[in-house]
C-alpha positions in Angstrom: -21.6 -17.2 -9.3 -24.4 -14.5 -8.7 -24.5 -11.8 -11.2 -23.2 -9.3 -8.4 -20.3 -10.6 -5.9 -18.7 -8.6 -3.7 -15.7 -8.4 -4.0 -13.3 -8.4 -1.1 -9.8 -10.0 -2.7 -8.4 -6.1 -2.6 -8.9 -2.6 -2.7 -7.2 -2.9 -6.1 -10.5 -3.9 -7.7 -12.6 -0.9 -8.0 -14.0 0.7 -10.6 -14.2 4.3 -11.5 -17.1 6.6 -10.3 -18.7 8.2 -13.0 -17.8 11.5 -11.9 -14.1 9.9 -12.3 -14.6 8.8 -15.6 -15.9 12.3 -16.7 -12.8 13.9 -14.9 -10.5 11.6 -17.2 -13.0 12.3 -20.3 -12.0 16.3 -19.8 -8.7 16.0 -18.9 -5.6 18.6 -20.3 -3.1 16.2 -21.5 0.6 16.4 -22.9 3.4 14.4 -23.6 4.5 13.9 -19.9 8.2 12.3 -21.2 8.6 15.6 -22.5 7.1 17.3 -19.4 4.2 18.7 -21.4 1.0 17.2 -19.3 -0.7 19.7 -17.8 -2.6 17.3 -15.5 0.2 14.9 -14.0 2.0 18.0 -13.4 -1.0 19.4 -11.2 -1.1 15.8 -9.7 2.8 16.0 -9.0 2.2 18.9 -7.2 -1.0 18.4 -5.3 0.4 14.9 -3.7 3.5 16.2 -3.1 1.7 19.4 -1.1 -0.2 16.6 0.9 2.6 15.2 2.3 4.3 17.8 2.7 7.0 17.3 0.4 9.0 19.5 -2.3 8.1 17.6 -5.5 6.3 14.4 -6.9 7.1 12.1 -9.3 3.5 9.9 -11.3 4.5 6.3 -12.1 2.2 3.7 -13.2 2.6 1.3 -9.8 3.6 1.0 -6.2 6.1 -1.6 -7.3 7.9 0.8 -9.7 7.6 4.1 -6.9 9.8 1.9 -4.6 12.0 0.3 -7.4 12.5 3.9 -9.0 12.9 4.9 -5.2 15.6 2.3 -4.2 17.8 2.7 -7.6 17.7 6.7 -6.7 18.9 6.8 -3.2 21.1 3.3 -3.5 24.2 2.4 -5.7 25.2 -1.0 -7.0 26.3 -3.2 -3.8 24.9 -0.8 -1.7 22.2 -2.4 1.1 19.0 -1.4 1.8 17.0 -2.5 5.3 13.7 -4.1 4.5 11.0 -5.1 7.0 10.6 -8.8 7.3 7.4 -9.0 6.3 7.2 -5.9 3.7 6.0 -5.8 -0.1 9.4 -4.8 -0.9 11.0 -8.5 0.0 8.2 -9.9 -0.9 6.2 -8.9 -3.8 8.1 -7.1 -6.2 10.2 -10.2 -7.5 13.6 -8.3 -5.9 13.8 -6.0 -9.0 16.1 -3.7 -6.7 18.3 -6.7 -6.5 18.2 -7.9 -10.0 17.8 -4.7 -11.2 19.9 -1.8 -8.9 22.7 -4.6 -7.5 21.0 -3.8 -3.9 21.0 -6.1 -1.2 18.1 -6.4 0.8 18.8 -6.9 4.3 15.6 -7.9 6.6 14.6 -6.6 10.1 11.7 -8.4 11.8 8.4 -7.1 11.8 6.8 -8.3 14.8 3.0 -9.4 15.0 1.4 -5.6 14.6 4.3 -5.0 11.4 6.7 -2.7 13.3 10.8 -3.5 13.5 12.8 -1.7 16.8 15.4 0.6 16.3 17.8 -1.5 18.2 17.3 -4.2 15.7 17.5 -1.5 12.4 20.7 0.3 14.6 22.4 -3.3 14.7 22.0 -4.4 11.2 23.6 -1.0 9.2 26.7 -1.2 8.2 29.2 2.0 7.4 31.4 -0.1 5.0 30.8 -2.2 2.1 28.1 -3.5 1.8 27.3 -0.4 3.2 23.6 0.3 4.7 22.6 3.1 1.7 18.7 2.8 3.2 16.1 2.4 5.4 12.9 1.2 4.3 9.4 1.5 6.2 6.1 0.8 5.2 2.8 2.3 6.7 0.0 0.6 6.6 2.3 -2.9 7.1 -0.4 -5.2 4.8 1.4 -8.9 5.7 0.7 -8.1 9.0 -3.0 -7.9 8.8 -2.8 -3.9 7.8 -1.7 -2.5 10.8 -1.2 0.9 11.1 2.2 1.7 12.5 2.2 4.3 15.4 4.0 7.7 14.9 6.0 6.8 18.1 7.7 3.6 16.5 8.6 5.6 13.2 10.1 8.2 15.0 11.9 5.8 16.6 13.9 4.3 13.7 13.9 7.4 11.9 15.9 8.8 14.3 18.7 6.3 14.6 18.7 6.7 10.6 18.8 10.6 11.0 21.6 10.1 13.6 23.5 7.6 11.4 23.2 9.6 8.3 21.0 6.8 6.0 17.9 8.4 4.1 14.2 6.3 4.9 12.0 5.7 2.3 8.6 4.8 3.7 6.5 2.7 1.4 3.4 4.2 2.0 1.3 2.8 -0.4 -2.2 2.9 1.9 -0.5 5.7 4.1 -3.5 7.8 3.9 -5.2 4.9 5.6 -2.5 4.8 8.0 -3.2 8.4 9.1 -7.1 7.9 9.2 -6.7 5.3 11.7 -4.2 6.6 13.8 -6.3 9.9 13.6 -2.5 11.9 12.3 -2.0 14.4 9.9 -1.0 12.7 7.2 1.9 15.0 6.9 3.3 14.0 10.1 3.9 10.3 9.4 4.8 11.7 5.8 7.7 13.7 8.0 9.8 10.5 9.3 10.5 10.1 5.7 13.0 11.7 3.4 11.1 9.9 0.4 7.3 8.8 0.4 5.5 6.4 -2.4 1.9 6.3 -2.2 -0.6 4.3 -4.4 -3.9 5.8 -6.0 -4.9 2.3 -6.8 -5.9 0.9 -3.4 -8.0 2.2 -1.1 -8.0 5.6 -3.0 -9.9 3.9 -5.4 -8.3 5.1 -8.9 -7.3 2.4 -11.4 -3.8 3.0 -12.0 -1.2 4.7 -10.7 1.4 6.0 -7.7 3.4 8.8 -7.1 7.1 9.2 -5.1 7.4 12.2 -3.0 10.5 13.8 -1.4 13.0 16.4 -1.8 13.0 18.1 -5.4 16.9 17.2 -6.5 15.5 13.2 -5.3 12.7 13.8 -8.0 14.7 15.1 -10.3 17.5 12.3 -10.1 14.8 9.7 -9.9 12.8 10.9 -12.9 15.1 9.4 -15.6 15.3 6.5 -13.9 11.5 5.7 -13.8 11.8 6.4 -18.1 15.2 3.6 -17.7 12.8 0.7 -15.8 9.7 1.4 -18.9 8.1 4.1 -16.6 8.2 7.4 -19.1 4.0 7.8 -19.8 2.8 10.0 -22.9 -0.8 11.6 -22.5 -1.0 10.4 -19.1 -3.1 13.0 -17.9 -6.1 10.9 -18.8 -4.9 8.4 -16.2 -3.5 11.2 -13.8 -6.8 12.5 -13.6 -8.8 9.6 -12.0 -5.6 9.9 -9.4 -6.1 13.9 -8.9 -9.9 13.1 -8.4 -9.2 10.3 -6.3 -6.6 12.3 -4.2 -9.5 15.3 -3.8 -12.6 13.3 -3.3 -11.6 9.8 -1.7 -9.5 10.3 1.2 -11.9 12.0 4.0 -13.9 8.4 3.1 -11.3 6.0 4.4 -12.9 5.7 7.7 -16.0 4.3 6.2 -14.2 1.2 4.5 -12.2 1.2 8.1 -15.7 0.3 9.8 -16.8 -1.8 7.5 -13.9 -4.0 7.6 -14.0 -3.6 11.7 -17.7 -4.6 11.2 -16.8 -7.5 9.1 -14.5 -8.8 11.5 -16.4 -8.6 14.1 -19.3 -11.2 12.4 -16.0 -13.4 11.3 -14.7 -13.9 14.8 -17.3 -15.6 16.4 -17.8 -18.4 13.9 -16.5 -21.8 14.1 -12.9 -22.9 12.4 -12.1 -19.2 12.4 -9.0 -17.5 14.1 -9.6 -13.6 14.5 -8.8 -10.8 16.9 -11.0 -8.1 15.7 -9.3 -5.7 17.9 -6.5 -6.3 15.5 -7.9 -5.0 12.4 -6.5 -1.3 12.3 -7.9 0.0 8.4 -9.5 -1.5 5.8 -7.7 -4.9 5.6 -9.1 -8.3 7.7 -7.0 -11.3 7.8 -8.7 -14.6 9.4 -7.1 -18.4 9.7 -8.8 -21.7 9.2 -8.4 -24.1 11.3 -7.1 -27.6 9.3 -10.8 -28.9 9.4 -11.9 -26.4 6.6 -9.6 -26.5 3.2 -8.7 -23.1 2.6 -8.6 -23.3 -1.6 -12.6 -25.3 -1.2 -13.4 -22.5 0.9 -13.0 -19.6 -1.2 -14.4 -21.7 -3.8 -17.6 -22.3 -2.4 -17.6 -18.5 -0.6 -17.2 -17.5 -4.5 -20.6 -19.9 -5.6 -22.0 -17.4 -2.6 -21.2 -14.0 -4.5 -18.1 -13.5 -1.9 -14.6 -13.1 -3.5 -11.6 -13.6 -1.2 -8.2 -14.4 -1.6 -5.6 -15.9 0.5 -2.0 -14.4 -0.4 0.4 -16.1 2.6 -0.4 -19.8 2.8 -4.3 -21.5 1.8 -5.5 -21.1 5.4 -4.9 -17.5 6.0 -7.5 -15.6 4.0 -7.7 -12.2 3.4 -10.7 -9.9 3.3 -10.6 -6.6 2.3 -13.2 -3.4 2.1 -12.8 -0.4 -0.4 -15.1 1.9 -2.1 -17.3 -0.6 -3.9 -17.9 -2.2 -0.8 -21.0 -0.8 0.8 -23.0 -0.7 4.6 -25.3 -3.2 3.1 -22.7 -5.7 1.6 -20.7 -6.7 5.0 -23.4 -9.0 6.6 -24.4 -10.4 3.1 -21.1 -11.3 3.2 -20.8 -12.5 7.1 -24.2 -14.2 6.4 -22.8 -16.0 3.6 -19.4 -16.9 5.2 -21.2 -18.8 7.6 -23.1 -20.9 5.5 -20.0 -22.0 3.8 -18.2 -22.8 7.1 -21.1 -24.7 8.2 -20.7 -26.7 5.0 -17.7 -28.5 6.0 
């Protein structure tokens, strides 16, 4: 492999900007178990204030925002309404289930990642297994990264608000949600009466999420996140690379958004490939092969080429995806170098 690959398996690969590393170098720290950091207390505050929401809650993943989320707002044998195609069901081994007694009850997420109220207003139930929540999730990544519209949130948020259930929206690249659908990010924030989003993705900071929402949700979730391993000492070393990220990264989005637009666009023509590029929304591009290229030989010879890609749903569908490392000059190495491999088989 070349000494320099680019690396499109996720945006969960970049590395900290030097002015981020000397933002975690300086950063005020405390015991944050005891409530003493200084800086995920600023952080708390300043992603909460994004989104428009009373208080925040720093955890160390996206996983454990919607676990700590879920045990919060559900009780054991409650149910929760999943999309059918969301991280929740999954990619987060059913720790509300295993972990929270919660069923998970699945509404389909058509081709663009958005479920109909009709569907969500059919499945809840009033009595036991009662429906305790509604789950969303903006961007929806299974389904190629799609933004979902304000319109179709609206839509299910407001048989929830009529019903009484709570949402949680799993907003873990919500930011690149808003940039593409050119919304204030607190408006999509608004359909939801809790909010997770990570600082790990396209943000590009190497650990951490936060869960937004009401203040008496924050403070009922935050001994929960210490229960499931969650309670962080001097976190503020961490919490600053999230605080920067959170001030510096997020006016960038569109960039990665062009890039992967850009990318698919070189993709689509070639042979054995399946791709709509009109279809690619953010910074996430999801192609198929067709059975005459081996999916697993592929990224294994596209890796020999200095491209790394990965392939999460099945051999054949491969995943591309652009982020802050990913620069202008990168996307037609990598087209260039995708089509030398394609012509291989």
């Amino acid at each position: 492999m070349p000494a320099h690959a680019i690396d499109l398996r996720s945006d969960t690969v970049t590395r900290p900007t030097q002015e981020m590393r000397r933002a975690m170098a300086a950063a005020e720290v405390g015991d944050d178990v005891l409530g003493d950091d200084p800086t995920v207390q600023r952080l708390e505050e300043a992603a909460a204030a994004r989104l428009g929401k009373e208080a925040g809650l720093y955890v160390a993943s996206g996983t454990m925002a919607n676990l700590v989320s879920l045990l919060t707002h559900c009780g054991r044998g409650d149910e929760a309404i999943v999309g059918s195609e969301s991280h929740i069901l999954h990619h987060e081994a059913v720790g509300a289930t295993a972990l929270g007694g919660i069923s998970l009850r699945a509404a389909h997420n058509d081709a663009r990642g958005r479920v109909t109220a009709e569907e969500v207003r059919g499945l809840l139930r009033p009595v036991p297994p009662r429906t305790a929540l509604i789950c969303l999730e903006n961007t929806q990544n299974r389904c190629g990264g799609a933004a979902i519209p304000l319109a179709s949130m609206r839509e299910v948020s407001g048989v929830a608000r009529e019903l009484g259930v709570p949402v949680h929206i799993d907003g873990a690249r919500i930011f690149n949600a808003a940039a593409a659908l050119e919304t204030d990010i607190r408006t999509l924030a608004a359909e939801g009466d809790s909010v997770t989003f990570c600082f790990s993705k396209g943000l590009g900071a190497p650990v951490g999420s936060v869960i937004t929402g009401p203040a008496d949700f924050i403070e009922r979730a935050r001994p929960i996140r210490r229960m499931v391993g969650g309670g962080m000492r001097q976190a503020g070393v961490i919490a600053a690379a999230a605080l920067y990220a959170l001030e510096h990264h997020v006016e960038r989005l569109p960039d990665d958004h062009a890039h992967a637009r850009r990318l698919a666009e070189g993709l689509a023509s070639m042979p054995h490939v399946q791709l709509d590029p009109t279809e690619v929304d953010t910074n996430i591009v999801f192609f198929e092969l067709d059975p005459a290229v081996d999916g697993v030989e592929f990224r294994r010879r596209l890796a020999e080429e200095g491209v790394l890609c990965s392939s999460t749903t099945g051999p054949q569908r491969i995943r591309m995806v652009t982020h802050l490392d990913v620069t202008s000059e990168d996307i037609p190495v990598a087209i260039d170098a995708t089509a030398r491999v394609l012509r291989s088989f």
